[in-house]
mmCIF file as Biopython writes it, N, C-alpha, C and O atoms, coordinates in Angstrom:
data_model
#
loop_
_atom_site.group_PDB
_atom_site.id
_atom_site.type_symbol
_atom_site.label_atom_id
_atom_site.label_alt_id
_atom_site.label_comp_id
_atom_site.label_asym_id
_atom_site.label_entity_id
_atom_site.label_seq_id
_atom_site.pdbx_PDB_ins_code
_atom_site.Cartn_x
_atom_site.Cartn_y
_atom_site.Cartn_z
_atom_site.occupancy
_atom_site.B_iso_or_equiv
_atom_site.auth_seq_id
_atom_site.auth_asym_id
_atom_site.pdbx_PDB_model_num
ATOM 1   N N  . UNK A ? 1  ? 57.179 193.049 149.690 1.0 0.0 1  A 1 
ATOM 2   C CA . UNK A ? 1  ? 57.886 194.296 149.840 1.0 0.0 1  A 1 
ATOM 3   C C  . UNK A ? 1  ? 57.230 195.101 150.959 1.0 0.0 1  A 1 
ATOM 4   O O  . UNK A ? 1  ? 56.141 194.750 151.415 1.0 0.0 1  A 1 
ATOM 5   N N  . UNK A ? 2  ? 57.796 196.036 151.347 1.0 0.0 2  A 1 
ATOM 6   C CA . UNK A ? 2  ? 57.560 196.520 152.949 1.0 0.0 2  A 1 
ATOM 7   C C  . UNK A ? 2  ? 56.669 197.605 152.200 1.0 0.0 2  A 1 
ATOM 8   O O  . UNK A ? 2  ? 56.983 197.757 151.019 1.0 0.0 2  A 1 
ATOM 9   N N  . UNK A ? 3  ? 55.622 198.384 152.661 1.0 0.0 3  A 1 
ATOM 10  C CA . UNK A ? 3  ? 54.891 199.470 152.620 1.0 0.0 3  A 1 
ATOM 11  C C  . UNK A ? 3  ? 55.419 200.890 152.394 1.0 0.0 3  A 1 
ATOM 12  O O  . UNK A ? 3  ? 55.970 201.606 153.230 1.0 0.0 3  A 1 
ATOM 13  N N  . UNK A ? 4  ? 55.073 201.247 150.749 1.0 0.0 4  A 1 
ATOM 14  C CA . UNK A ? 4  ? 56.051 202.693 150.656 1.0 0.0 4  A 1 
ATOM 15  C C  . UNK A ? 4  ? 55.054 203.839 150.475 1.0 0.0 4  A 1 
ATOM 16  O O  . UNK A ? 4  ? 53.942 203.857 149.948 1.0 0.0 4  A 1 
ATOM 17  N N  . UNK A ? 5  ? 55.891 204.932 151.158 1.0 0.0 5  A 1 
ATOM 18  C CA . UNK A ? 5  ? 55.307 206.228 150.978 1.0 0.0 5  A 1 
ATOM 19  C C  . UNK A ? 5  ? 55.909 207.205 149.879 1.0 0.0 5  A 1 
ATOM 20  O O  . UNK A ? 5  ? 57.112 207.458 149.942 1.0 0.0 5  A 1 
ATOM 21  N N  . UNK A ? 6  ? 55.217 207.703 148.986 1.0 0.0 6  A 1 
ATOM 22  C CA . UNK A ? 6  ? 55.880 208.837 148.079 1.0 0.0 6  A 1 
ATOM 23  C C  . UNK A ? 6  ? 55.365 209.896 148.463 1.0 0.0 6  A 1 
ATOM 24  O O  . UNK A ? 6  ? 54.171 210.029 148.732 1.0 0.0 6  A 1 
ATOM 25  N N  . UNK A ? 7  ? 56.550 211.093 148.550 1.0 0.0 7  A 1 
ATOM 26  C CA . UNK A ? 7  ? 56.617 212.516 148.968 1.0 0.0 7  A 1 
ATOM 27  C C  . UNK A ? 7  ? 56.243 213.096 147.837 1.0 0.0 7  A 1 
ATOM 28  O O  . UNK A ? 7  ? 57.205 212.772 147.141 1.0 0.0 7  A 1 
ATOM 29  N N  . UNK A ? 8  ? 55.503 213.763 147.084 1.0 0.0 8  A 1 
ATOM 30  C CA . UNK A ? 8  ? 55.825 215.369 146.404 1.0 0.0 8  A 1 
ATOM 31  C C  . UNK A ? 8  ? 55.147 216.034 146.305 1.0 0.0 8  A 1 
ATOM 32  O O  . UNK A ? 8  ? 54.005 215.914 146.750 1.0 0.0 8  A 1 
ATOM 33  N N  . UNK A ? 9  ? 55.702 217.293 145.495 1.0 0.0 9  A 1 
ATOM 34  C CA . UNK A ? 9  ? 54.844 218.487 145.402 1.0 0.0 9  A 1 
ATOM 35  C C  . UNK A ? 9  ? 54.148 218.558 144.053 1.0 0.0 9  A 1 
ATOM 36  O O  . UNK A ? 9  ? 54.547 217.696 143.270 1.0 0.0 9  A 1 
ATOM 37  N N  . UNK A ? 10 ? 53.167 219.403 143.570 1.0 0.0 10 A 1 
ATOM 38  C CA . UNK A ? 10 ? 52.530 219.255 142.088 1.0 0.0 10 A 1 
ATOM 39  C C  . UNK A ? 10 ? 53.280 219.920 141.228 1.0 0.0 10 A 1 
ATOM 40  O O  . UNK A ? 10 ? 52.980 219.975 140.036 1.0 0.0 10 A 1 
ATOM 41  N N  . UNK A ? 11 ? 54.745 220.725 141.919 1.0 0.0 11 A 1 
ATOM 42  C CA . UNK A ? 11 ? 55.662 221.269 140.704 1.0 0.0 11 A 1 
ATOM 43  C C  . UNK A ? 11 ? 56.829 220.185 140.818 1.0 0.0 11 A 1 
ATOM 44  O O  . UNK A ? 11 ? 57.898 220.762 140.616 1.0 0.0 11 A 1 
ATOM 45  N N  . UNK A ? 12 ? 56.982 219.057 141.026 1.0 0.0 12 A 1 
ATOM 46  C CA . UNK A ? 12 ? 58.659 218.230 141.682 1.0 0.0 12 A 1 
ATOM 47  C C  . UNK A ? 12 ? 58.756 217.546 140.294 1.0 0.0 12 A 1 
ATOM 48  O O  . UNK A ? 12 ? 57.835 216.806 139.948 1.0 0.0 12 A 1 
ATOM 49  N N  . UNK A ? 13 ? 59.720 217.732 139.555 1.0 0.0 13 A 1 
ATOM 50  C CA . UNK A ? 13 ? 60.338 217.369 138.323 1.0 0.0 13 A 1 
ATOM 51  C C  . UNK A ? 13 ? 60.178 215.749 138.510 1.0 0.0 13 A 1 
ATOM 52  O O  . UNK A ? 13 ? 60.512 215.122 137.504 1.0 0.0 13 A 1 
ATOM 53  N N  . UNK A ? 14 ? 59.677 214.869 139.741 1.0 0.0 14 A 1 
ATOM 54  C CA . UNK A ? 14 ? 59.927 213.526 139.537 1.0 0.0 14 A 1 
ATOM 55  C C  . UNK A ? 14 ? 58.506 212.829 139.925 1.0 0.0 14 A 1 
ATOM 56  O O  . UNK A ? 14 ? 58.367 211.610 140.018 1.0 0.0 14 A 1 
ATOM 57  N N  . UNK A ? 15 ? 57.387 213.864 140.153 1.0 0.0 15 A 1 
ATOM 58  C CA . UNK A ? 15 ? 56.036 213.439 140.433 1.0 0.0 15 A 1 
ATOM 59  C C  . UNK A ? 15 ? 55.425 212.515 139.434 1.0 0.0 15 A 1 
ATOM 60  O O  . UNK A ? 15 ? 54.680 211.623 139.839 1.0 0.0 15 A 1 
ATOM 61  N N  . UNK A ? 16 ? 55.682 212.654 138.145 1.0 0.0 16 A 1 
ATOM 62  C CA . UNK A ? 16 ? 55.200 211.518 137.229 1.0 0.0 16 A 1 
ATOM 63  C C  . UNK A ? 16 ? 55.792 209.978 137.628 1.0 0.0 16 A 1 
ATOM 64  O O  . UNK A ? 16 ? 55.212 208.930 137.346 1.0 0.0 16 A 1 
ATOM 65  N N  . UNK A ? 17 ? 57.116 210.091 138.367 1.0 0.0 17 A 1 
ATOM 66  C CA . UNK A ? 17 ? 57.770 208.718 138.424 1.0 0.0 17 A 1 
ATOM 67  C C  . UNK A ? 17 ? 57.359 207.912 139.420 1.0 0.0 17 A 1 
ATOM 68  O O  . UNK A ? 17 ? 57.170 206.696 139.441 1.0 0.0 17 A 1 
ATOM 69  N N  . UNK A ? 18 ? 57.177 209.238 140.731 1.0 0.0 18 A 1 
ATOM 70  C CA . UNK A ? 18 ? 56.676 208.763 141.650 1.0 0.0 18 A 1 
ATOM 71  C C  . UNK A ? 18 ? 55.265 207.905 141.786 1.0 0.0 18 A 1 
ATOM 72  O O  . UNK A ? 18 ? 55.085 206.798 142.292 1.0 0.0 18 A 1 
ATOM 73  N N  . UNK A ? 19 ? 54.337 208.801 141.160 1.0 0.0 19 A 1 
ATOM 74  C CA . UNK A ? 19 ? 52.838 208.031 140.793 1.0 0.0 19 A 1 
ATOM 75  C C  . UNK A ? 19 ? 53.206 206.888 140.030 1.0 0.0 19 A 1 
ATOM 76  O O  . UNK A ? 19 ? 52.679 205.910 140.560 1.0 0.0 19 A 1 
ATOM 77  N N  . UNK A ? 20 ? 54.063 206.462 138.736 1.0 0.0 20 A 1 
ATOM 78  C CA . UNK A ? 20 ? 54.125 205.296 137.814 1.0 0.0 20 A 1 
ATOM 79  C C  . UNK A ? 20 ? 54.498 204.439 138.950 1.0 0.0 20 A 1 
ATOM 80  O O  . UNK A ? 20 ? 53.663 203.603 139.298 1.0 0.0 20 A 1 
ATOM 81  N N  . UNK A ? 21 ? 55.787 204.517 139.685 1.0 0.0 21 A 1 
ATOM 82  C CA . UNK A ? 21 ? 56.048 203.083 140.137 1.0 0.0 21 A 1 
ATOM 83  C C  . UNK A ? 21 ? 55.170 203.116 141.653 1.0 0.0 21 A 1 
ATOM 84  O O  . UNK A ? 21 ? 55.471 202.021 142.126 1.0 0.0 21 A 1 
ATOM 85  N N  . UNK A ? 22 ? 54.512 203.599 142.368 1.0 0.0 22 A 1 
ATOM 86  C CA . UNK A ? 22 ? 53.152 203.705 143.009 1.0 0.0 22 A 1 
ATOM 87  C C  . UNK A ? 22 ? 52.445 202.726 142.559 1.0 0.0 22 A 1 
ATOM 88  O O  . UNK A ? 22 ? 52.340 201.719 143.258 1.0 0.0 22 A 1 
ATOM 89  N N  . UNK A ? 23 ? 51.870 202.791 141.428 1.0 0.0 23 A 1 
ATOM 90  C CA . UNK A ? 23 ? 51.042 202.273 140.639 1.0 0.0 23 A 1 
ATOM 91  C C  . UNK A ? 23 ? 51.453 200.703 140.598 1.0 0.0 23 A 1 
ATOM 92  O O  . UNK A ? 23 ? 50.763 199.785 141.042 1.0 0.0 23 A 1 
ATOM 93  N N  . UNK A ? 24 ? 52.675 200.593 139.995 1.0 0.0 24 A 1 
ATOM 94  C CA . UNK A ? 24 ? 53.184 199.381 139.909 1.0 0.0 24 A 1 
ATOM 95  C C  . UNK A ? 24 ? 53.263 198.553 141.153 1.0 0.0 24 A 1 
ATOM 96  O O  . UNK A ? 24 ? 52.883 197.392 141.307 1.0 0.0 24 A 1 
ATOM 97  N N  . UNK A ? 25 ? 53.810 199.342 141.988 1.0 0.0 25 A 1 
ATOM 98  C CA . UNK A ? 25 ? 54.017 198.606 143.589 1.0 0.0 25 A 1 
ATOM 99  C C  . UNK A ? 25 ? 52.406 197.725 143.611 1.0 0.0 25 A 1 
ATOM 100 O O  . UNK A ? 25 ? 52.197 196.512 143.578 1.0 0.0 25 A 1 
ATOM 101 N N  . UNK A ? 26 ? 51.454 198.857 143.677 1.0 0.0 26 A 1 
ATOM 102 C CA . UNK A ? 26 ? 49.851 198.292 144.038 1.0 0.0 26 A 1 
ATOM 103 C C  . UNK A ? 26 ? 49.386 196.840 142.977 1.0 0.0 26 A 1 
ATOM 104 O O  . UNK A ? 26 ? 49.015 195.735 143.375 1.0 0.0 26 A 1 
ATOM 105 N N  . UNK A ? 27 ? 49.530 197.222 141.818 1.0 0.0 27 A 1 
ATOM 106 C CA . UNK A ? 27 ? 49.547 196.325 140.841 1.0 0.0 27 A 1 
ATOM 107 C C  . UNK A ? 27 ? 50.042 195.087 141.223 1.0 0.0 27 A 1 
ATOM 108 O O  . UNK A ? 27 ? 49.369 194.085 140.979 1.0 0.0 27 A 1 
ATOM 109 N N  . UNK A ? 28 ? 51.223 194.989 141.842 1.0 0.0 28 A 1 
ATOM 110 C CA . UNK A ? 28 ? 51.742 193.700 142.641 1.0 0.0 28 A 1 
ATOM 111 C C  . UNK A ? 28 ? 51.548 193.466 143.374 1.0 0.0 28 A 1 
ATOM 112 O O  . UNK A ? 28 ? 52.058 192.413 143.758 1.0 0.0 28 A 1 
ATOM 113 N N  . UNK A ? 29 ? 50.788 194.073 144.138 1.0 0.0 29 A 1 
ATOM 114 C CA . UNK A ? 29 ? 49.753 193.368 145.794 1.0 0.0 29 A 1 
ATOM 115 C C  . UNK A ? 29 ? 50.776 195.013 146.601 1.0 0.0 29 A 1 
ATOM 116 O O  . UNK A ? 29 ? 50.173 195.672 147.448 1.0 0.0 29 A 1 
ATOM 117 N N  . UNK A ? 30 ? 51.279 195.159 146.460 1.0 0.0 30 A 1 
ATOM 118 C CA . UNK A ? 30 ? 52.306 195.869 147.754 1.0 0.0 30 A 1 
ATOM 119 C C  . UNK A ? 30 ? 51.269 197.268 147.810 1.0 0.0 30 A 1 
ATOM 120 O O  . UNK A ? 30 ? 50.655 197.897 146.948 1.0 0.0 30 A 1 
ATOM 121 N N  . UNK A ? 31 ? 51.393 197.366 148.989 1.0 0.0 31 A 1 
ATOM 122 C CA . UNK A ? 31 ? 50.671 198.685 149.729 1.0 0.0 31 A 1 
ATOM 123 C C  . UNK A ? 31 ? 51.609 200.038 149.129 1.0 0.0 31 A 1 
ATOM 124 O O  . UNK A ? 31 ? 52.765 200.002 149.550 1.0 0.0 31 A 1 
ATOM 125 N N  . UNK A ? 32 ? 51.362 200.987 148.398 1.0 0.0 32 A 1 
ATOM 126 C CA . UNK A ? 32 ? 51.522 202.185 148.023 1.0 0.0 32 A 1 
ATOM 127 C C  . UNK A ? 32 ? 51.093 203.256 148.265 1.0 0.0 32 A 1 
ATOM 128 O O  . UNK A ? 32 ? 50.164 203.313 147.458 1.0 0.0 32 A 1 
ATOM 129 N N  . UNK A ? 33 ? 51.081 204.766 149.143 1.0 0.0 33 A 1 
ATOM 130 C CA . UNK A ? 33 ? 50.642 205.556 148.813 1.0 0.0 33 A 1 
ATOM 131 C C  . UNK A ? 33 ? 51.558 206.676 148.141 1.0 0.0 33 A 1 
ATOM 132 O O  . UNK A ? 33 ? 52.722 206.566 147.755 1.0 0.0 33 A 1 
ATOM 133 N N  . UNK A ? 34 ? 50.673 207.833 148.108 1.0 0.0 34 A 1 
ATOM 134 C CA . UNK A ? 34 ? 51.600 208.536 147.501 1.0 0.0 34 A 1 
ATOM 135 C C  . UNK A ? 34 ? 50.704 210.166 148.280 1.0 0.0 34 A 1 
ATOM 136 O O  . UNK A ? 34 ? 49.517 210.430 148.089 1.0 0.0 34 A 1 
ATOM 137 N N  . UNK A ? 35 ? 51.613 210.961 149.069 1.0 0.0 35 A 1 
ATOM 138 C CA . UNK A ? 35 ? 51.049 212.122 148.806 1.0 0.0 35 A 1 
ATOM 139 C C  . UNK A ? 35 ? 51.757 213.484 148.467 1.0 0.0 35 A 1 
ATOM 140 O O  . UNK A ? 35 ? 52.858 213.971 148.722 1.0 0.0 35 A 1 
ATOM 141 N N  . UNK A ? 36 ? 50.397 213.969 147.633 1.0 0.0 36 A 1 
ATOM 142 C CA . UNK A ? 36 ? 50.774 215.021 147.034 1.0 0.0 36 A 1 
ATOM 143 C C  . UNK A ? 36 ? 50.754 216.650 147.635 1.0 0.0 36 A 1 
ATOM 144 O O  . UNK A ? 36 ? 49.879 217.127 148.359 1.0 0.0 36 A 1 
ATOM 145 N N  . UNK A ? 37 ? 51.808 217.249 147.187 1.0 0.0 37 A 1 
ATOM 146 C CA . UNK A ? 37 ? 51.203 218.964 147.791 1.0 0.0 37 A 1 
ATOM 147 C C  . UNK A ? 37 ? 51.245 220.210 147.046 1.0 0.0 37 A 1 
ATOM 148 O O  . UNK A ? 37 ? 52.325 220.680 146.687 1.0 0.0 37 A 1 
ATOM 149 N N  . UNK A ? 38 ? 50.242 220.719 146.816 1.0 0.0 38 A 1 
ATOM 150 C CA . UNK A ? 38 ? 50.070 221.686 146.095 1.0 0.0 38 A 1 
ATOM 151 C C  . UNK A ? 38 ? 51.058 222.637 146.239 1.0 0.0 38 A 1 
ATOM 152 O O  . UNK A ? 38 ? 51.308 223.156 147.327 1.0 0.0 38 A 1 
ATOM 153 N N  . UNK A ? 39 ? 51.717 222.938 145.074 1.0 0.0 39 A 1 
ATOM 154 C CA . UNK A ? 39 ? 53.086 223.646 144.463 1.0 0.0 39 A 1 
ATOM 155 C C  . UNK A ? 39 ? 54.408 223.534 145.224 1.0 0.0 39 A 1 
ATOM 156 O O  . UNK A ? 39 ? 55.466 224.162 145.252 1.0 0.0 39 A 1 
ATOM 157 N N  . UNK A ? 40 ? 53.952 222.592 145.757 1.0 0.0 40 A 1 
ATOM 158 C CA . UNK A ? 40 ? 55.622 221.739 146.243 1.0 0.0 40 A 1 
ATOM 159 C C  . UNK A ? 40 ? 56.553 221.349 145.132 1.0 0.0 40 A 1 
ATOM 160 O O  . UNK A ? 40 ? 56.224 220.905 144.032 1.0 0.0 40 A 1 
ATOM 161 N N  . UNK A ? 41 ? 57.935 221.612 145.643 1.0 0.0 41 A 1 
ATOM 162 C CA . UNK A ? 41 ? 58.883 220.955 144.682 1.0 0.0 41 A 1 
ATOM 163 C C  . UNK A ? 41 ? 59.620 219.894 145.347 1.0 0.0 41 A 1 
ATOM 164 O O  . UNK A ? 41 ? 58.818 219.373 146.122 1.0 0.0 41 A 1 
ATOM 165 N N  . UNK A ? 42 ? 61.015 219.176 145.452 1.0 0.0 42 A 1 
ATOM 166 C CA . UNK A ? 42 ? 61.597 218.527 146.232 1.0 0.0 42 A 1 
ATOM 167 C C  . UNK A ? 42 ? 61.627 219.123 147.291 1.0 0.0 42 A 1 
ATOM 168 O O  . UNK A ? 42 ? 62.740 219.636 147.173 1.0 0.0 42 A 1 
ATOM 169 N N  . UNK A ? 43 ? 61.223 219.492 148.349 1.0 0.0 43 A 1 
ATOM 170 C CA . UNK A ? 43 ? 60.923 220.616 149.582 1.0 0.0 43 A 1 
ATOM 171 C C  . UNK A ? 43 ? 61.017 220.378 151.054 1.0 0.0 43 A 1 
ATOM 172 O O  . UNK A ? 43 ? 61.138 221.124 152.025 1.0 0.0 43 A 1 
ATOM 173 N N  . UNK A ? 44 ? 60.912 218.933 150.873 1.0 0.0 44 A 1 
ATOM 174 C CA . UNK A ? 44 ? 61.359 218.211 152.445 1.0 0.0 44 A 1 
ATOM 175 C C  . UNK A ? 44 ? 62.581 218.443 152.908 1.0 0.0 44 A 1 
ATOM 176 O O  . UNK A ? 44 ? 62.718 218.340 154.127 1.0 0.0 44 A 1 
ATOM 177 N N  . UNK A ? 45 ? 63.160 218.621 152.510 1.0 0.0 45 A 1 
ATOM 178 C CA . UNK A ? 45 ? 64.761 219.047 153.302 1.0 0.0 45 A 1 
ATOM 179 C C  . UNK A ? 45 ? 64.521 220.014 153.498 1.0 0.0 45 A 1 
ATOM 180 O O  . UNK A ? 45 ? 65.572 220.442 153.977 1.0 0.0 45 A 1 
ATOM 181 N N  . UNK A ? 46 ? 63.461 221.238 153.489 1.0 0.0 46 A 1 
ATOM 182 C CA . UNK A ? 46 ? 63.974 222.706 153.493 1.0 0.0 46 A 1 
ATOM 183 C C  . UNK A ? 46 ? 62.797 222.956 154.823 1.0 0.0 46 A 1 
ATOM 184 O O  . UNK A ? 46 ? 61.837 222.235 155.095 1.0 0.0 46 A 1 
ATOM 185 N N  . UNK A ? 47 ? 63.285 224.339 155.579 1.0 0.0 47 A 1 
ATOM 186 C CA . UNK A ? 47 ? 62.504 224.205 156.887 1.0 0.0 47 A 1 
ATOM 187 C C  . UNK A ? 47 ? 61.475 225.206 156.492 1.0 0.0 47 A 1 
ATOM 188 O O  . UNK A ? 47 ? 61.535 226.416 156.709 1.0 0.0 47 A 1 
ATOM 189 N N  . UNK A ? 48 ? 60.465 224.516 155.850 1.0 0.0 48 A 1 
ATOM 190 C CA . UNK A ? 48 ? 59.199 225.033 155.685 1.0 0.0 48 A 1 
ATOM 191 C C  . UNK A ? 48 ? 57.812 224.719 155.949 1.0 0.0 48 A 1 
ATOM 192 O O  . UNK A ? 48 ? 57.723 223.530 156.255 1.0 0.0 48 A 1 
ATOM 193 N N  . UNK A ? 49 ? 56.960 225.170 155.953 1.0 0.0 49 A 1 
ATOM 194 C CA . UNK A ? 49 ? 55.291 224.872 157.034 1.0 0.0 49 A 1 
ATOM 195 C C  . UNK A ? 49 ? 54.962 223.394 155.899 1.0 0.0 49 A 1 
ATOM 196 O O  . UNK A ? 49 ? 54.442 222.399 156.402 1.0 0.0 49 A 1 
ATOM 197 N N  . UNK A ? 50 ? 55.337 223.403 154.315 1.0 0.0 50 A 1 
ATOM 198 C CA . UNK A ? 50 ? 55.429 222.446 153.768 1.0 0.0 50 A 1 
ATOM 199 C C  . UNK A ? 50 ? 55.649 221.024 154.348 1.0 0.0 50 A 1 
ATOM 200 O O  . UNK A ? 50 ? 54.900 220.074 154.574 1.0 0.0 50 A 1 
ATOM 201 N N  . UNK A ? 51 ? 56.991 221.260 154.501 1.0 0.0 51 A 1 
ATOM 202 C CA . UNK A ? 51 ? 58.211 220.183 154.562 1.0 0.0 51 A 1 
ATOM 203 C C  . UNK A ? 51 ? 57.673 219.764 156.065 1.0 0.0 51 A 1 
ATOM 204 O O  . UNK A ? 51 ? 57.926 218.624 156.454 1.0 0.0 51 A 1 
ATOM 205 N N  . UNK A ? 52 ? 57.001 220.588 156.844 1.0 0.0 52 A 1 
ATOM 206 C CA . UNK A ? 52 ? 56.609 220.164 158.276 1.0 0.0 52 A 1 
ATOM 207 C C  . UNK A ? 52 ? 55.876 219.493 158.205 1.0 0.0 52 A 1 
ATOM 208 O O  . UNK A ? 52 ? 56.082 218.590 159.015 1.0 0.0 52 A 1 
ATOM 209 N N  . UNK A ? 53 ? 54.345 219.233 157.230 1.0 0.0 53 A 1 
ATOM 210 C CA . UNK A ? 53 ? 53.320 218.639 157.055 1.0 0.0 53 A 1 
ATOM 211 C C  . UNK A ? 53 ? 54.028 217.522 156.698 1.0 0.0 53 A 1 
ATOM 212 O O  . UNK A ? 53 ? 53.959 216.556 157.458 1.0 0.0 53 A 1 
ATOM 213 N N  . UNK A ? 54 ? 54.924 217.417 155.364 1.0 0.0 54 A 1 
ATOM 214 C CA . UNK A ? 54 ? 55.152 216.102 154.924 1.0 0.0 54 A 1 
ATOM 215 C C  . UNK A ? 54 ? 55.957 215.221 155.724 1.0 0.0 54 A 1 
ATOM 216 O O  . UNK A ? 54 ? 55.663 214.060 156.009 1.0 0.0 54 A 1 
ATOM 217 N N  . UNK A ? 55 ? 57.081 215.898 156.099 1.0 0.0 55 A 1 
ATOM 218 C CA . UNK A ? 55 ? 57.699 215.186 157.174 1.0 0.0 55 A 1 
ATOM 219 C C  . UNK A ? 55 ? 57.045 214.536 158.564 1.0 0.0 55 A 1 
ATOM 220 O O  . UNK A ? 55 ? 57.397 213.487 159.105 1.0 0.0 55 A 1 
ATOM 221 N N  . UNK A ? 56 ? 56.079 215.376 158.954 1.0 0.0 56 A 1 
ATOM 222 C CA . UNK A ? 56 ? 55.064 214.544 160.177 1.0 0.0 56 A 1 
ATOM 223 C C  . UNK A ? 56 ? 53.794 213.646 159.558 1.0 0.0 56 A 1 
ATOM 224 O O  . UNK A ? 56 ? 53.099 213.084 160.404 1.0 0.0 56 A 1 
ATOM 225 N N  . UNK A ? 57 ? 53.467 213.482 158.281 1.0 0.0 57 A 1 
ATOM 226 C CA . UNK A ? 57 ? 52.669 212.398 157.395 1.0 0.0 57 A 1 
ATOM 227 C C  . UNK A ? 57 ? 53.773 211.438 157.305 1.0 0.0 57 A 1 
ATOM 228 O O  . UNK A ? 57 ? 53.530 210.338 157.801 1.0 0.0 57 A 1 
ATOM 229 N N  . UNK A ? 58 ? 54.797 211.586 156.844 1.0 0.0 58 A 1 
ATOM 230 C CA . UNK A ? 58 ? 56.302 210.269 156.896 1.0 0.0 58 A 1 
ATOM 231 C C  . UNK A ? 58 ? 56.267 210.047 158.347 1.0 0.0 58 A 1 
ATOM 232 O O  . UNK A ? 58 ? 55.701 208.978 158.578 1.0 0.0 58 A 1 
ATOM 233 N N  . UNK A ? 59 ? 56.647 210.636 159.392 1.0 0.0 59 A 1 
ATOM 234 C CA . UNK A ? 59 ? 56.582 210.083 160.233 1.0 0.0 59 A 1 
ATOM 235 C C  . UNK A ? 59 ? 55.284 209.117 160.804 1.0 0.0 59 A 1 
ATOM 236 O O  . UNK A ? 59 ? 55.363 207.932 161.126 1.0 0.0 59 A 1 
ATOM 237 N N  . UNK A ? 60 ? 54.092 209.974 160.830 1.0 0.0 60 A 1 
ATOM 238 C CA . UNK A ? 60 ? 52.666 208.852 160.969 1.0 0.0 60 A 1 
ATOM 239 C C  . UNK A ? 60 ? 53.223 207.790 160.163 1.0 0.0 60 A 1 
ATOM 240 O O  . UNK A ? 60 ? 53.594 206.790 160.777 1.0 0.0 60 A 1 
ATOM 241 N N  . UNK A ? 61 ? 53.366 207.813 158.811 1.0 0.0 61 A 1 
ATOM 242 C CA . UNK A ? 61 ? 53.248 206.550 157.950 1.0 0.0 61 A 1 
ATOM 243 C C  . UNK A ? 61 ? 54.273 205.645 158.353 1.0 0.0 61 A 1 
ATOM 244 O O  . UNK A ? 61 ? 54.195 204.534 157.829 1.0 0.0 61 A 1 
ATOM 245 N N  . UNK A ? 62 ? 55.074 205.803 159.028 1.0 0.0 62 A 1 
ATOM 246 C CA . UNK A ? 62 ? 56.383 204.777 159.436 1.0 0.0 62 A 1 
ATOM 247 C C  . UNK A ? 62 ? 55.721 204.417 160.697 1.0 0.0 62 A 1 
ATOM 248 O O  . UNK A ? 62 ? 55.542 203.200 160.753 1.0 0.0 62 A 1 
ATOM 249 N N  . UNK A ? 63 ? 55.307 205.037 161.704 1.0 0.0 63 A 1 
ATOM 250 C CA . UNK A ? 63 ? 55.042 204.661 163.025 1.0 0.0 63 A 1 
ATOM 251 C C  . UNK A ? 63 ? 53.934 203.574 162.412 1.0 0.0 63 A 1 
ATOM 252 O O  . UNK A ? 63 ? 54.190 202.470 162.894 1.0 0.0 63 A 1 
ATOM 253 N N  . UNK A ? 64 ? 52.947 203.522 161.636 1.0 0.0 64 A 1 
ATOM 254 C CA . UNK A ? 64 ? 51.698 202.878 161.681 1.0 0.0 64 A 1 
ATOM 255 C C  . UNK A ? 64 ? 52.026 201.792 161.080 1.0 0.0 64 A 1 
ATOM 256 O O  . UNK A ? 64 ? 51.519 200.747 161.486 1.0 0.0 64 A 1 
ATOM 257 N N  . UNK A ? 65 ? 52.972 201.762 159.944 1.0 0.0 65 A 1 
ATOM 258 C CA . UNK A ? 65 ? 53.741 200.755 159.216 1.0 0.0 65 A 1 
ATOM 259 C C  . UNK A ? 65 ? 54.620 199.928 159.816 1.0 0.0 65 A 1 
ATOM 260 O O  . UNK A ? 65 ? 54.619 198.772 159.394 1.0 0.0 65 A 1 
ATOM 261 N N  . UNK A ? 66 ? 55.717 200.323 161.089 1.0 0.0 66 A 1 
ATOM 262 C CA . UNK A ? 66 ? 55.745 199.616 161.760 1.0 0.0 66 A 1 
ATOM 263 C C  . UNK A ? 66 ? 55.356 198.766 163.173 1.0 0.0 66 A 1 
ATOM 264 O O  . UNK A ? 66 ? 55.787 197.735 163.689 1.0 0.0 66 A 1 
ATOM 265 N N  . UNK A ? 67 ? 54.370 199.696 163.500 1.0 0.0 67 A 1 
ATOM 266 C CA . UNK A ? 67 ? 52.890 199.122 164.542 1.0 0.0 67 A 1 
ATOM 267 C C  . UNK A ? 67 ? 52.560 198.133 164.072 1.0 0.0 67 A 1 
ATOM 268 O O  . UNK A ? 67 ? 52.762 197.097 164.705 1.0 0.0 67 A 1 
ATOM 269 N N  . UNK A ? 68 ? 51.978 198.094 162.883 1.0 0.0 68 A 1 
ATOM 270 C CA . UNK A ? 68 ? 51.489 196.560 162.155 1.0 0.0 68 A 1 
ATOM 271 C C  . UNK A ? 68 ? 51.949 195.781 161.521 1.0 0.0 68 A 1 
ATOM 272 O O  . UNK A ? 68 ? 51.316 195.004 160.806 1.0 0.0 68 A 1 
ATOM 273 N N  . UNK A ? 69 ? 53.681 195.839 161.705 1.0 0.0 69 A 1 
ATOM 274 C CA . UNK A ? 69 ? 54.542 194.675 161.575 1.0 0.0 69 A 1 
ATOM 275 C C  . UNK A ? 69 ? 55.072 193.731 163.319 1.0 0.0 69 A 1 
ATOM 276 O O  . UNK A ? 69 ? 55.179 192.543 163.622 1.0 0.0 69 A 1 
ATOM 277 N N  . UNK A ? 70 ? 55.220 194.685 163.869 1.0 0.0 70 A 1 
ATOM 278 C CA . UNK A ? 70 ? 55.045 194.280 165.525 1.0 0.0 70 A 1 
ATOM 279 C C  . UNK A ? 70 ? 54.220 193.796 165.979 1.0 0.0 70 A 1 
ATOM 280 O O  . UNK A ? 70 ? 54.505 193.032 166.901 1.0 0.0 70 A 1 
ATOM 281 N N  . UNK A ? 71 ? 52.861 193.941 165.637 1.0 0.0 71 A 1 
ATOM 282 C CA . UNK A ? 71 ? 51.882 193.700 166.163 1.0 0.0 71 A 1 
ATOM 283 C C  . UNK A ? 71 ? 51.011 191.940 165.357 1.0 0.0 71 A 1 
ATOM 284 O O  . UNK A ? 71 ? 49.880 191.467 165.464 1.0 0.0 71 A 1 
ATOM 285 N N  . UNK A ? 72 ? 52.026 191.574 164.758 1.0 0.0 72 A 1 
ATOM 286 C CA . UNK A ? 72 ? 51.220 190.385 163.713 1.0 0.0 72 A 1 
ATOM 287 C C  . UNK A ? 72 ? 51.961 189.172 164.209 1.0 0.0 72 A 1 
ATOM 288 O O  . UNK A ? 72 ? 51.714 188.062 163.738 1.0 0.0 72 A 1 
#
């Protein structure tokens, strides 16, 4: 499975799900991270100093993720 990133905040109604199948991904060899942001909710869609951080960590994590599929 390809290398996944999880978005949320420490208030996002789906942060428990996100960490469980995280967990699971790693458990099966697959590369997982997950990051978190203090009193974030689902917040990436919205144009905030938040949503700026996470959205340019998604972006790093895709550029580097696919650097080292190109590069093998």
């Amino acid at each position: 499975m390809p290398p996944a990133l999880y978005t949320d905040g420490t208030v996002d109604c789906l942060i428990d799900d996100s960490l469980s199948v995280a967990e699971r991904r790693r458990a099966a060899g697959n590369r997982a991270e997950v990051a978190v942001y203090p009193e974030g909710v689902r917040f990436h869609v919205y144009p905030t100093g938040l949503a700026r951080q996470a959205n340019a960590r998604q972006f790093e994590f895709l550029r580097n993720s696919l650097s080292y599929v190109y590069s093998t």
